[in-house]
PQR file with spaces between the fields and no chain letter, atoms N, CA, C, O and H, PARSE charges and radii, in Angstrom:
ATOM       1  N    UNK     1     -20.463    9.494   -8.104 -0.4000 1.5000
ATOM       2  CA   UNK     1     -19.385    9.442   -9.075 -0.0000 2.0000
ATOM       3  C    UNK     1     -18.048    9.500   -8.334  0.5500 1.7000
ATOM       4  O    UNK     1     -17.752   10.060   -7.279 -0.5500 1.4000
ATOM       5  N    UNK     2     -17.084    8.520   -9.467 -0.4000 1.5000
ATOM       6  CA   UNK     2     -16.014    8.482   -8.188 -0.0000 2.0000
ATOM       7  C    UNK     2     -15.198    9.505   -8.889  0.5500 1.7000
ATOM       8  O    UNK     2     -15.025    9.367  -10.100 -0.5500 1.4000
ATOM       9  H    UNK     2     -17.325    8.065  -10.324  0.4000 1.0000
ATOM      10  N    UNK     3     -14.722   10.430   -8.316 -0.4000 1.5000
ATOM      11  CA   UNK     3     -13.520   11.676   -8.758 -0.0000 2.0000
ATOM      12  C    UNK     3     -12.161   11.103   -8.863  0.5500 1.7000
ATOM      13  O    UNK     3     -11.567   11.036   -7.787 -0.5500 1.4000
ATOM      14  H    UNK     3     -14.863   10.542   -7.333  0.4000 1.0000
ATOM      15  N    UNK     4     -11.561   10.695   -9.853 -0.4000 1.5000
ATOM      16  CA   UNK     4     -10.083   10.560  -10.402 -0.0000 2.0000
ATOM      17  C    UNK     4      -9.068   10.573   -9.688  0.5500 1.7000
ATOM      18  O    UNK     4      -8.265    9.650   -9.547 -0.5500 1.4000
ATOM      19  H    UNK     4     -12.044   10.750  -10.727  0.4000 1.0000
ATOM      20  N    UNK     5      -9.041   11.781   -9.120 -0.4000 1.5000
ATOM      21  CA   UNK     5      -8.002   11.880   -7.793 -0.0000 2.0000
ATOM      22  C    UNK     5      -8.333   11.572   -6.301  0.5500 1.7000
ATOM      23  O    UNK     5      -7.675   12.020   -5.362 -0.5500 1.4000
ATOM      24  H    UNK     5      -9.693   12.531   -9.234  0.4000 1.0000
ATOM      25  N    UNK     6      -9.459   10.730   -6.175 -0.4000 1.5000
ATOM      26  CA   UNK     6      -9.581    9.541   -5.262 -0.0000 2.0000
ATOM      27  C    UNK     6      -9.526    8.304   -5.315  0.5500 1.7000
ATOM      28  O    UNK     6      -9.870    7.519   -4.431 -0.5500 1.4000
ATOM      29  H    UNK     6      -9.993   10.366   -6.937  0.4000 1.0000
ATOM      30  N    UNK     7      -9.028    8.031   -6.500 -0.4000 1.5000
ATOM      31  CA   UNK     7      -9.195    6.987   -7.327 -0.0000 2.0000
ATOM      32  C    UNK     7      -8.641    5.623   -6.871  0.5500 1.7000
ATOM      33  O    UNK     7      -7.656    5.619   -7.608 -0.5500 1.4000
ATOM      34  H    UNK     7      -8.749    8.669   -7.218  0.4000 1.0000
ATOM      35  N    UNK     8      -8.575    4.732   -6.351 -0.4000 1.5000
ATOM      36  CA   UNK     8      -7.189    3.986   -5.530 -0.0000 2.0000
ATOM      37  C    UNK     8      -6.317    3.307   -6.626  0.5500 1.7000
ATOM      38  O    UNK     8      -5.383    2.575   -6.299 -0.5500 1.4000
ATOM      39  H    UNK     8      -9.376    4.735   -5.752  0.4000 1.0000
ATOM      40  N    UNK     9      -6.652    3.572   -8.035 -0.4000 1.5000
ATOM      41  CA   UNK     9      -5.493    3.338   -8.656 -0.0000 2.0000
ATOM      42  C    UNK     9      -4.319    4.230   -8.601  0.5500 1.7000
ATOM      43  O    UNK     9      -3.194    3.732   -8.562 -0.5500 1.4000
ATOM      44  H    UNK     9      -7.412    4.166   -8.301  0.4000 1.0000
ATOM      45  N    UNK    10      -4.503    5.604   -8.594 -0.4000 1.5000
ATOM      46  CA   UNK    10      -3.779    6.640   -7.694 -0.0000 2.0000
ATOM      47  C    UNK    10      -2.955    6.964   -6.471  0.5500 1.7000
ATOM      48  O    UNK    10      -1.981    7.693   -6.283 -0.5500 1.4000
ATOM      49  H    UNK    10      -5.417    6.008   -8.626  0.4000 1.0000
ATOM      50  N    UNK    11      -3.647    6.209   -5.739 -0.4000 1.5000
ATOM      51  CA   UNK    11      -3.065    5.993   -4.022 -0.0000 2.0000
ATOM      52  C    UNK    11      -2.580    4.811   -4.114  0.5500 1.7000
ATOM      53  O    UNK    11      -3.183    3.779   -4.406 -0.5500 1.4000
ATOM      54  H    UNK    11      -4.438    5.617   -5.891  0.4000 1.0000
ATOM      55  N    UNK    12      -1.017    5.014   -3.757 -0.4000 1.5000
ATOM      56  CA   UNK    12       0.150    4.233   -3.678 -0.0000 2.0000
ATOM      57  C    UNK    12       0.098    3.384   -2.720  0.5500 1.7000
ATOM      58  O    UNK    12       0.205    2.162   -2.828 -0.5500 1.4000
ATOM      59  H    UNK    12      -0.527    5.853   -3.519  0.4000 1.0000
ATOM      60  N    UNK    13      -0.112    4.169   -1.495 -0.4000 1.5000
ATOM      61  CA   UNK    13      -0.410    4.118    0.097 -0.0000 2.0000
ATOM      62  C    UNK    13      -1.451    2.932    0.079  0.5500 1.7000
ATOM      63  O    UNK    13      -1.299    1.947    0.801 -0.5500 1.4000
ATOM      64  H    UNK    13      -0.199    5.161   -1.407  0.4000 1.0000
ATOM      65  N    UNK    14      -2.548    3.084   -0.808 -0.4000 1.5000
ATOM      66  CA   UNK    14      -3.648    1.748   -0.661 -0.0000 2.0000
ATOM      67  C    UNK    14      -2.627    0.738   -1.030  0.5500 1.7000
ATOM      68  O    UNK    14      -2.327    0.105   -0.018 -0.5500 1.4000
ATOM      69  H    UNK    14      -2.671    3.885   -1.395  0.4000 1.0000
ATOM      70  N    UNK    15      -2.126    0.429   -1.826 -0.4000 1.5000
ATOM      71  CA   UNK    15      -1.383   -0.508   -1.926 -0.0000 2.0000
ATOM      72  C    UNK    15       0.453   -1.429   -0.825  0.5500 1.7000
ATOM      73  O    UNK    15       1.118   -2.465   -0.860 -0.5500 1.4000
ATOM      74  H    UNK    15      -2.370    0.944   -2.648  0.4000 1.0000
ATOM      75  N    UNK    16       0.414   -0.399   -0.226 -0.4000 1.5000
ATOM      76  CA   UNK    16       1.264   -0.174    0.692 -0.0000 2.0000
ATOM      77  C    UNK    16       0.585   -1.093    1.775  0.5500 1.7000
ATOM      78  O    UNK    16       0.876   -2.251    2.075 -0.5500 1.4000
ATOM      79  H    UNK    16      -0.126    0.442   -0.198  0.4000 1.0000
ATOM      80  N    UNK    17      -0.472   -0.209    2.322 -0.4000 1.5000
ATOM      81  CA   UNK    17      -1.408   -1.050    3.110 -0.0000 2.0000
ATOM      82  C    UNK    17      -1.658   -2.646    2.521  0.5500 1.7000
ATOM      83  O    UNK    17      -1.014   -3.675    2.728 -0.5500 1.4000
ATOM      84  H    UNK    17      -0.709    0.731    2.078  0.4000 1.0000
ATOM      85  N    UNK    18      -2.547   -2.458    1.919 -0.4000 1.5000
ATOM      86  CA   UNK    18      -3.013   -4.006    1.496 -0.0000 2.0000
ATOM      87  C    UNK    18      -1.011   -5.068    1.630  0.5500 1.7000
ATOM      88  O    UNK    18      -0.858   -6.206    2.073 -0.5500 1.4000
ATOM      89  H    UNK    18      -3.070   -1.622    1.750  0.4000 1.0000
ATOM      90  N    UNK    19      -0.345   -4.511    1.301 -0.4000 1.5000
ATOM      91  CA   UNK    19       0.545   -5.618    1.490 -0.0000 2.0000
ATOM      92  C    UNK    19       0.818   -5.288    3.016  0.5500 1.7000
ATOM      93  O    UNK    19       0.562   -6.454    3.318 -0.5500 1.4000
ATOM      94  H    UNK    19      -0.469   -3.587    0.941  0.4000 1.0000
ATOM      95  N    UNK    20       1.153   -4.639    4.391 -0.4000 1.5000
ATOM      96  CA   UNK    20       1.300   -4.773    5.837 -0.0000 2.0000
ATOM      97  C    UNK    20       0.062   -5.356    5.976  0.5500 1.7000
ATOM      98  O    UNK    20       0.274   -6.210    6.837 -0.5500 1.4000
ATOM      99  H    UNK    20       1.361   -3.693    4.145  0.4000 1.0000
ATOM     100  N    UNK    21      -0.786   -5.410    5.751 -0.4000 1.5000
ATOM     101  CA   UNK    21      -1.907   -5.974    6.270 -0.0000 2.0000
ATOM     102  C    UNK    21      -1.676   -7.807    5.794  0.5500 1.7000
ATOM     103  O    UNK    21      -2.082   -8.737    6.491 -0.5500 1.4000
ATOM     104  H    UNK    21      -0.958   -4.717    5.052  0.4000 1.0000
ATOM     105  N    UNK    22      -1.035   -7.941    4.638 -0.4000 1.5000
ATOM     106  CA   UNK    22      -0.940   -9.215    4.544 -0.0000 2.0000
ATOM     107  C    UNK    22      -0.151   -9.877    5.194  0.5500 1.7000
ATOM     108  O    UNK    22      -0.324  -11.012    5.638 -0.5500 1.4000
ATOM     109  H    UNK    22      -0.705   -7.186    4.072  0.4000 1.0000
ATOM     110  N    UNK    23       1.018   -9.018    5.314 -0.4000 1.5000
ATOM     111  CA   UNK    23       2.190   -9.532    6.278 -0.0000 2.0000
ATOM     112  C    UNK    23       1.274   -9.740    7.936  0.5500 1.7000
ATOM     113  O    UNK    23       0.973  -10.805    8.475 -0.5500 1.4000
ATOM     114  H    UNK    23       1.159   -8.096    4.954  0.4000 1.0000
ATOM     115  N    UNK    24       1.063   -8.632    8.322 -0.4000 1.5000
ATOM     116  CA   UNK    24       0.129   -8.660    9.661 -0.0000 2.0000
ATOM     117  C    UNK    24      -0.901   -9.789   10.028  0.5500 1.7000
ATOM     118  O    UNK    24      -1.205  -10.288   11.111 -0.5500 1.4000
ATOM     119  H    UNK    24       1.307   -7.767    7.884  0.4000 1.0000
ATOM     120  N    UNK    25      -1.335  -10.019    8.732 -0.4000 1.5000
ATOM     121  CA   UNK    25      -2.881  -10.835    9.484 -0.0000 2.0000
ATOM     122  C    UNK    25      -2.693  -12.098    9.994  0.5500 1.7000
ATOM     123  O    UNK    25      -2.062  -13.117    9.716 -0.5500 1.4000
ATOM     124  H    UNK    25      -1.088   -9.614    7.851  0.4000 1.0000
ATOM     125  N    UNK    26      -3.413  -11.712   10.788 -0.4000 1.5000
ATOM     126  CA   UNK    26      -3.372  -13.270   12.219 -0.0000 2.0000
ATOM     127  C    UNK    26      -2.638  -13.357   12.878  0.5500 1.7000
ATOM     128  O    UNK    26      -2.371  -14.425   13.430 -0.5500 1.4000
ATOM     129  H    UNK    26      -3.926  -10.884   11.013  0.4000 1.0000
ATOM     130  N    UNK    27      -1.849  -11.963   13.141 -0.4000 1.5000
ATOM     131  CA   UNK    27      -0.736  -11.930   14.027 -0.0000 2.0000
ATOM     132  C    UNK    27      -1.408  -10.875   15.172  0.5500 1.7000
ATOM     133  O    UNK    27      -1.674   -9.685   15.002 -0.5500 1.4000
ATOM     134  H    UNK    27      -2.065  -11.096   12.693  0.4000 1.0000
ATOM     135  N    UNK    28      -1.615  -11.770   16.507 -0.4000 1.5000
ATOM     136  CA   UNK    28      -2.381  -10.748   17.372 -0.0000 2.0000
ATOM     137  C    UNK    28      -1.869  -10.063   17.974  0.5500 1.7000
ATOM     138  O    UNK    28      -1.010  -10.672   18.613 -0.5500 1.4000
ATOM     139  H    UNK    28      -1.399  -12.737   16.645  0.4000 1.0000
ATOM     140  N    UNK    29      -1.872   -8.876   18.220 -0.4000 1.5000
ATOM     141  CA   UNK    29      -1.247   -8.313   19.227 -0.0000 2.0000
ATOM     142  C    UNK    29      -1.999   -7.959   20.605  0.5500 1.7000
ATOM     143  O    UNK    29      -3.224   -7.845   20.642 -0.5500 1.4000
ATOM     144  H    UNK    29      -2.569   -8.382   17.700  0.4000 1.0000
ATOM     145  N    UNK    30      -1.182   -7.794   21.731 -0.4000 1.5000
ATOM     146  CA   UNK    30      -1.697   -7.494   23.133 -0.0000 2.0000
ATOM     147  C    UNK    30      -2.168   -5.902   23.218  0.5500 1.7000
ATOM     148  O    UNK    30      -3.187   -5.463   23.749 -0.5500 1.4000
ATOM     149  H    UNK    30      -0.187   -7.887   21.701  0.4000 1.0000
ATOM     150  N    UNK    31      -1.341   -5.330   22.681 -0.4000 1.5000
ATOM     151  CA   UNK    31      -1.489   -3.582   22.793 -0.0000 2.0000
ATOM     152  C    UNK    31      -1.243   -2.979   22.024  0.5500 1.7000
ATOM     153  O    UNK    31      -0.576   -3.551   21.162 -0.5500 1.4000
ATOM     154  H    UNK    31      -0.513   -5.687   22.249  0.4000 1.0000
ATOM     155  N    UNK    32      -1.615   -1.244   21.713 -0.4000 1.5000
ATOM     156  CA   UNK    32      -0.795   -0.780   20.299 -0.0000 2.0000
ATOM     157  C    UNK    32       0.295   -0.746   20.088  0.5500 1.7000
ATOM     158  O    UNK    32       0.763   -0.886   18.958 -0.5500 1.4000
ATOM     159  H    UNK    32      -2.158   -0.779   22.413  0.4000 1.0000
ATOM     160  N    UNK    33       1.019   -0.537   21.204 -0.4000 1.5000
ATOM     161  CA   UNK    33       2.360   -0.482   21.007 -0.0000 2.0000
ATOM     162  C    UNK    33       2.870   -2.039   19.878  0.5500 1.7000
ATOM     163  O    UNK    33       3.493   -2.103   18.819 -0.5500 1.4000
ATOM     164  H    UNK    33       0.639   -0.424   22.122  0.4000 1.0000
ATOM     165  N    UNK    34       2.298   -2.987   20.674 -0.4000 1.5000
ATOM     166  CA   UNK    34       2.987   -4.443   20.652 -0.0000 2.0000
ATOM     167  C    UNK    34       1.976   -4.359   18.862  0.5500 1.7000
ATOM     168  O    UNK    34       2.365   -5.454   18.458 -0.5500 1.4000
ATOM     169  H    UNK    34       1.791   -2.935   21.534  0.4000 1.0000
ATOM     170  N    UNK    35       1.174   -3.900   17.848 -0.4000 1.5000
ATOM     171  CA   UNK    35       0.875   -3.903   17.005 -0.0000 2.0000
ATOM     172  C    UNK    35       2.018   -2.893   16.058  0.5500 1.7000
ATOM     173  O    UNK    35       2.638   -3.202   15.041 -0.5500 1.4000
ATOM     174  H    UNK    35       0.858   -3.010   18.176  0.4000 1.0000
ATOM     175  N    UNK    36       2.012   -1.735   16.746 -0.4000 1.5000
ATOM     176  CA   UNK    36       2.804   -0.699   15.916 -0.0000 2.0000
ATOM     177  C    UNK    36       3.973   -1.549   15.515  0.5500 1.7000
ATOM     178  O    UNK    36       4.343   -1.603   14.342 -0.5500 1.4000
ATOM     179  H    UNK    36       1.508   -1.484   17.572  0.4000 1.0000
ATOM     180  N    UNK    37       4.751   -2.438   16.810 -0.4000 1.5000
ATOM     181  CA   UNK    37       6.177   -2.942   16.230 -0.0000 2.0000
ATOM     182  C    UNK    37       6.080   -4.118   15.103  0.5500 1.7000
ATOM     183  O    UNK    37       6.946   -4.474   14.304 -0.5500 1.4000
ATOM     184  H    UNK    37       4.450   -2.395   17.763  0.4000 1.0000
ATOM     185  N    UNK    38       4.886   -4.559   15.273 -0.4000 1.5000
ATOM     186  CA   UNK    38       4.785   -5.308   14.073 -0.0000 2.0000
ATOM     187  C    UNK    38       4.862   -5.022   12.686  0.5500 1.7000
ATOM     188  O    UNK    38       5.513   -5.541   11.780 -0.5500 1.4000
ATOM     189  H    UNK    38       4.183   -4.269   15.922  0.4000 1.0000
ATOM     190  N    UNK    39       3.798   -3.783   12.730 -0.4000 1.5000
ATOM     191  CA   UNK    39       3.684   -2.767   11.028 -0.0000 2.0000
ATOM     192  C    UNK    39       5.072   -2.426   11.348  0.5500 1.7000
ATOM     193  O    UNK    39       5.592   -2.797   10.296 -0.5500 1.4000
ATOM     194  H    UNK    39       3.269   -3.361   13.466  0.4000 1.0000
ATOM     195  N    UNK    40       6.181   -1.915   12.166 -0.4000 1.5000
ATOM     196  CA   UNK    40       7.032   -1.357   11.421 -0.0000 2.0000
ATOM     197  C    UNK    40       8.080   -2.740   11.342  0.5500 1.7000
ATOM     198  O    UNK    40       9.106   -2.294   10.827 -0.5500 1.4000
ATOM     199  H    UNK    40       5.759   -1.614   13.021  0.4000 1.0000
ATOM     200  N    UNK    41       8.213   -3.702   11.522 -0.4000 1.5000
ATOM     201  CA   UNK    41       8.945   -5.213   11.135 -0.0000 2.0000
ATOM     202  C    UNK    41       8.142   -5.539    9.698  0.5500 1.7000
ATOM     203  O    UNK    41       8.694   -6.247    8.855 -0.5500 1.4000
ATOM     204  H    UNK    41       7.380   -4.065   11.940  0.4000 1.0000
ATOM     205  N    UNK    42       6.985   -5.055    9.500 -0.4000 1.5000
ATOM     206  CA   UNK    42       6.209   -5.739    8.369 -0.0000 2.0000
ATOM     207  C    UNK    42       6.904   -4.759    7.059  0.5500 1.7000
ATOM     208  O    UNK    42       7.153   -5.033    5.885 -0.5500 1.4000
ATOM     209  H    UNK    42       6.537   -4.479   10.184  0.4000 1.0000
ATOM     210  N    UNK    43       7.030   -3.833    7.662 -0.4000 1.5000
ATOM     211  CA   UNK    43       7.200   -2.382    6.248 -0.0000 2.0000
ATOM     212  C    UNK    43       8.706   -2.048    6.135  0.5500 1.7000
ATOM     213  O    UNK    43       9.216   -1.246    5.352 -0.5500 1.4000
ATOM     214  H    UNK    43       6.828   -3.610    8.616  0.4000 1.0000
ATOM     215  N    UNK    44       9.380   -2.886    7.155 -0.4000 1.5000
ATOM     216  CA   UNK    44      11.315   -2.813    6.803 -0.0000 2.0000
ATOM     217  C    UNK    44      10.963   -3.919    5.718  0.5500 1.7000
ATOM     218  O    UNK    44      11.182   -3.582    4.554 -0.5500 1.4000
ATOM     219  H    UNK    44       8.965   -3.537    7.791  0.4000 1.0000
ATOM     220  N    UNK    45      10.554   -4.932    5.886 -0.4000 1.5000
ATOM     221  CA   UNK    45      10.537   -6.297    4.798 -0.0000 2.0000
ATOM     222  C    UNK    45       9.441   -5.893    3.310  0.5500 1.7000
ATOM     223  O    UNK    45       9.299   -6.505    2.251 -0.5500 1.4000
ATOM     224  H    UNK    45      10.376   -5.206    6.831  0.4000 1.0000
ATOM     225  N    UNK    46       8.988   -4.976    3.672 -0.4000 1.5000
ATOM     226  CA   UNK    46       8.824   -4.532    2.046 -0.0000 2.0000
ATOM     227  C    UNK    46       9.668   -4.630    0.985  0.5500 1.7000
ATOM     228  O    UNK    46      10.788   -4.157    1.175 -0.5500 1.4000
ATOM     229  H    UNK    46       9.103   -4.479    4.532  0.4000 1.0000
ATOM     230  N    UNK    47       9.469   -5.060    0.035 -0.4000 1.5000
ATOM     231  CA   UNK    47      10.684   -5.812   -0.998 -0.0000 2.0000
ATOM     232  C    UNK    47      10.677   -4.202   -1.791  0.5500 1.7000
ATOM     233  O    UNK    47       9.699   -3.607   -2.243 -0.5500 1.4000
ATOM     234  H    UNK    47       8.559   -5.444   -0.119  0.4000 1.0000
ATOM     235  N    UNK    48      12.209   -3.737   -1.769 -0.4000 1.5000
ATOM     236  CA   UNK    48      12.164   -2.784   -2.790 -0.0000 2.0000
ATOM     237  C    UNK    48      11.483   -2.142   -3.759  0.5500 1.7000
ATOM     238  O    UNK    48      10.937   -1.085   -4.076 -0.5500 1.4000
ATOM     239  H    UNK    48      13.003   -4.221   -1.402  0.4000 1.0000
ATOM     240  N    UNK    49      11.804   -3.448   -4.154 -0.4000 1.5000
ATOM     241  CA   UNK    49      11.166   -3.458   -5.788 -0.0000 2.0000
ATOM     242  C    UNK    49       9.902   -3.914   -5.805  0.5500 1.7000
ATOM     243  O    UNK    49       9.681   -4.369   -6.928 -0.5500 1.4000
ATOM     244  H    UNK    49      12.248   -4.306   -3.897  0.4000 1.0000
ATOM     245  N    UNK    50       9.057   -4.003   -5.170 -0.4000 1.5000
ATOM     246  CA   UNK    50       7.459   -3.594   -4.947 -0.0000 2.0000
ATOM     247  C    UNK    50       7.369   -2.385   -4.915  0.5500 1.7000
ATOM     248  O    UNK    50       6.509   -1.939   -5.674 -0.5500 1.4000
ATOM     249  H    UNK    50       9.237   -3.634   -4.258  0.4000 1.0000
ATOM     250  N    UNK    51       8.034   -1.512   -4.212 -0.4000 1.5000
ATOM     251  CA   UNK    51       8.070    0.116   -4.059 -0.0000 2.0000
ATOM     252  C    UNK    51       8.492    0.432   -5.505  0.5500 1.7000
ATOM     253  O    UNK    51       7.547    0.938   -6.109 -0.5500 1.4000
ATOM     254  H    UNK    51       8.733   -1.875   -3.596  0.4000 1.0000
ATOM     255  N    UNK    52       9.523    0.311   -6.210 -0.4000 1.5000
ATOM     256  CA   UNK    52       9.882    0.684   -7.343 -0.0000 2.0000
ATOM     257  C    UNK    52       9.039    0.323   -8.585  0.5500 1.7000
ATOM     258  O    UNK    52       9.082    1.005   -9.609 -0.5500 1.4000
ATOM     259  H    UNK    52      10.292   -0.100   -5.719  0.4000 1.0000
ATOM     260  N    UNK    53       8.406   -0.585   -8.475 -0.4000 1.5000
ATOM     261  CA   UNK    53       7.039   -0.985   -9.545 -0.0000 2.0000
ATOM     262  C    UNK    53       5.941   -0.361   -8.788  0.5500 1.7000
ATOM     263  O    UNK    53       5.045   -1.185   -8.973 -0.5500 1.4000
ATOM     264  H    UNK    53       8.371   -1.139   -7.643  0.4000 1.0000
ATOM     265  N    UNK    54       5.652    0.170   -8.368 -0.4000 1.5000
ATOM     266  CA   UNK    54       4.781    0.734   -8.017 -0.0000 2.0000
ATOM     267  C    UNK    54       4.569    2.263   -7.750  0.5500 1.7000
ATOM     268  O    UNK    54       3.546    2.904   -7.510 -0.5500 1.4000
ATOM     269  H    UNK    54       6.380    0.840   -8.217  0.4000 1.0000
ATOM     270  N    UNK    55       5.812    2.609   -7.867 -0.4000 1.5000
ATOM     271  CA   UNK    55       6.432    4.082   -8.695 -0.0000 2.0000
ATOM     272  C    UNK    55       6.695    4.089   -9.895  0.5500 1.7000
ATOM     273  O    UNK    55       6.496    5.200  -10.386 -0.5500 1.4000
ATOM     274  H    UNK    55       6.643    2.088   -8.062  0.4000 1.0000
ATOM     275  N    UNK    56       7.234    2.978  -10.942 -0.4000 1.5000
ATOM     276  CA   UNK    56       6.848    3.064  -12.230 -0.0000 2.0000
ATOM     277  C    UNK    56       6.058    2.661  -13.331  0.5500 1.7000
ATOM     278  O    UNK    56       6.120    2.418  -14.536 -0.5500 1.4000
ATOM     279  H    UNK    56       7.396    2.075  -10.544  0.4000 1.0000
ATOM     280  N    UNK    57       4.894    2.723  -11.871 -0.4000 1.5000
ATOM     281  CA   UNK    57       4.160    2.208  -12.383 -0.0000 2.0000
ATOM     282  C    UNK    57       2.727    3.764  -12.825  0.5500 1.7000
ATOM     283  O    UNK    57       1.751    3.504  -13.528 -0.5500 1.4000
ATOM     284  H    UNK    57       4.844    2.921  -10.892  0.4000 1.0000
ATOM     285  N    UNK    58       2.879    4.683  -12.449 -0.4000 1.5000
ATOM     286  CA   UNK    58       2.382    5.877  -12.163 -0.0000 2.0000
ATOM     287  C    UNK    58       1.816    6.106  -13.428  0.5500 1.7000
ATOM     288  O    UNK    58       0.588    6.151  -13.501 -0.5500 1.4000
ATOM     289  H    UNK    58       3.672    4.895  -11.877  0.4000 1.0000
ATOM     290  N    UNK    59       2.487    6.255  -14.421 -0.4000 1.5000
ATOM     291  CA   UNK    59       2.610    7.226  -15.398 -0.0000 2.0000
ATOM     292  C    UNK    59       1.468    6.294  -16.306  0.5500 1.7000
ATOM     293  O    UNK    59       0.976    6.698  -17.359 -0.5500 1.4000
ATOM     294  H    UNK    59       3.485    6.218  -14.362  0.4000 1.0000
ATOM     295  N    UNK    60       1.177    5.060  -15.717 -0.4000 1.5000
ATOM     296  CA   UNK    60       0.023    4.192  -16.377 -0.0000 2.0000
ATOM     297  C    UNK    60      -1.001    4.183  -15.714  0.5500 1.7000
ATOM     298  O    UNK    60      -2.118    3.941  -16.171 -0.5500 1.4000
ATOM     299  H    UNK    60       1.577    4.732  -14.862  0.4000 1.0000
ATOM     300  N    UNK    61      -0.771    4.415  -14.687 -0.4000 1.5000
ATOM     301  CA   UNK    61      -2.142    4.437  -14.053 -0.0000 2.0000
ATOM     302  C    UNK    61      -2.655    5.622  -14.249  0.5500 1.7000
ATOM     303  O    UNK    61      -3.841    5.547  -14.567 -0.5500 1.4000
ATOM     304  H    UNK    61       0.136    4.612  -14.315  0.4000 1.0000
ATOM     305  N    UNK    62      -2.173    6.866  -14.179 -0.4000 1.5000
ATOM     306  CA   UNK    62      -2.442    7.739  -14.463 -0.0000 2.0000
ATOM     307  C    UNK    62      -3.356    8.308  -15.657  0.5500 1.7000
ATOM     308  O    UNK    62      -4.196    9.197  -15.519 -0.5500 1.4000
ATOM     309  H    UNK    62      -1.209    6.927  -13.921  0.4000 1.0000
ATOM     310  N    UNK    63      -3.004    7.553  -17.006 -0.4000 1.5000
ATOM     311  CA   UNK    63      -3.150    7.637  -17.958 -0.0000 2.0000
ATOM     312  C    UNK    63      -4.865    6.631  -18.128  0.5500 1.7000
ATOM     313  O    UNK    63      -5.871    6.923  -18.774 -0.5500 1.4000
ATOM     314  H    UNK    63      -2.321    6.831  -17.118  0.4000 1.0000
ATOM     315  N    UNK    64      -4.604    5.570  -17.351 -0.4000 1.5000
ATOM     316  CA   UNK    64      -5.988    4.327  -17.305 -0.0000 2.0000
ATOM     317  C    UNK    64      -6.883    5.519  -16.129  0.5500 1.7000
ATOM     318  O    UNK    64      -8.037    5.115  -15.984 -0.5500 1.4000
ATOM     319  H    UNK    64      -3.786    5.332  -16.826  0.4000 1.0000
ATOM     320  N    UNK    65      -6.676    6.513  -15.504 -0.4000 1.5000
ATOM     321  CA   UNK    65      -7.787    6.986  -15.118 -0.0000 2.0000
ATOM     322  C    UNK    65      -8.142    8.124  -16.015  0.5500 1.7000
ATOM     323  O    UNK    65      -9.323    8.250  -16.338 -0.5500 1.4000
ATOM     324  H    UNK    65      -5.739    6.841  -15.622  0.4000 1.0000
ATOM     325  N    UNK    66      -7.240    8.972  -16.455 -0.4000 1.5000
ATOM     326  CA   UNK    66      -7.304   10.202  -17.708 -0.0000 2.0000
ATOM     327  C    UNK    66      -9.109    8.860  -18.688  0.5500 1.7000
ATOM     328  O    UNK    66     -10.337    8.811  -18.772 -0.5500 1.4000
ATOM     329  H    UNK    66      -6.281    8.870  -16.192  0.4000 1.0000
ATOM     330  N    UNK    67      -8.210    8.354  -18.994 -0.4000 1.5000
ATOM     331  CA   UNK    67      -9.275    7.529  -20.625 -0.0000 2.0000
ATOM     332  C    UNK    67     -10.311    7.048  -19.621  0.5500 1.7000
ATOM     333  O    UNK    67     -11.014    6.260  -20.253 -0.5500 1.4000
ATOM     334  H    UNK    67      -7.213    8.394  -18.925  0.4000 1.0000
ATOM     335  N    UNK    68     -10.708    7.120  -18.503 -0.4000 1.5000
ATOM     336  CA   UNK    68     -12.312    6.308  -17.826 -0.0000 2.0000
ATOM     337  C    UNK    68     -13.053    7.355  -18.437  0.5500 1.7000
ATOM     338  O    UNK    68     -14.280    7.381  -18.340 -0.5500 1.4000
ATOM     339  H    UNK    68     -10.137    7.761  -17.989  0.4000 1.0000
């Protein structure tokens, strides 16, 4: 059983990810370093307002795991 507050409609962060990872993929890197500078070029270009819908977006998701 999956517990509510593991829920990945819950975790913001999963969604955070899934978009650096889209920006990222197929972009190889040589070393971690030469990867790290990528995630952090990928996560300055995060569009605001992906962050801001996805903070008001809470109070619904919240509610769609309450009613499972």
């Amino acid at each position: 059983m999956e517990w509510p507050s593991q829920s990945p409609r819950l975790n913001l962060i999963e969604h955070l990810w899934e978009e650096l990872e889209k920006c990222v993929f197929g972009i190889r890197a040589r070393n971690a370093d030469q990867k790290f500078s990528q995630l952090q070029t990928a996560w300055a270009q995060i569009p605001q307002s992906l962050l801001t819908n996805l903070i008001q977006s809470m109070p619904k998701r919240c509610q769609a795991v309450i009613d499972l």
